[in-house]
Every structure is written in C-alpha cells, then in structure tokens.
C-alpha positions, 0 to 999 in steps of 0.5 A: 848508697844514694848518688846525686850529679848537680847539672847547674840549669843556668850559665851562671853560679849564684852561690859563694864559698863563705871564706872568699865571696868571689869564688863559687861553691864547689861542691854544693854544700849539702843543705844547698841540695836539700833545700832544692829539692825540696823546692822542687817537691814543693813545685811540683804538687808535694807528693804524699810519697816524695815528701816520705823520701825527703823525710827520709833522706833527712834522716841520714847522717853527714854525706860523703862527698866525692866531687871532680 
C-alpha cells in the first residue's frame, strides 16, 4: 500500500474541478500528484534511483482514493 497526504505549500488552490470552475479540486486528482512529483524528482537532480520508483508507481493500476 502506498499513502500519500497532500499538504497544499500555498494559501491558495490553483486547480478546479472540470464541471464547476469555481470549485477546487478535492481530492487532487491522481495525474495532478503524478505530475508533482515528477516535477520535484526533476528539481532536485533526477535521481537514478528515484526516477526507478517514479517508474514504478507508473506501473500501478487505478488508486483508491480515501479523502476527508
């Protein structure tokens, strides 16, 4: 089982749900944290070894999402 918790850095949300514009996403819909972290991986050197798990998670079938 892989957990991820979404803490937002910003005060505000710059991302809507695709039927009302004016609502935020909630929860982050899973490409939205994909493309995060491979942003991150991509700051931060691209790391032989983290690219191999960013690999691996791609691998995965569809999450099941728990959110509050």
């Amino acid at each position: 089982m892989l957990i991820l918790e979404v803490a937002y850095l910003r005060d505000a949300v710059v991302a809507a749900t695709p039927w009302d514009r004016t609502a935020p996403e909630w929860p982050p819909h899973p490409d939205r944290l994909f493309s995060a972290l491979v942003a991150t991986w991509a700051e931060h050197g691209g790391d032989p070894a983290a690219r191999a798990a960013l690999q691996w998670l791609e691998t995965l079938g569809p999450p099941q999402i728990h959110a509050a």
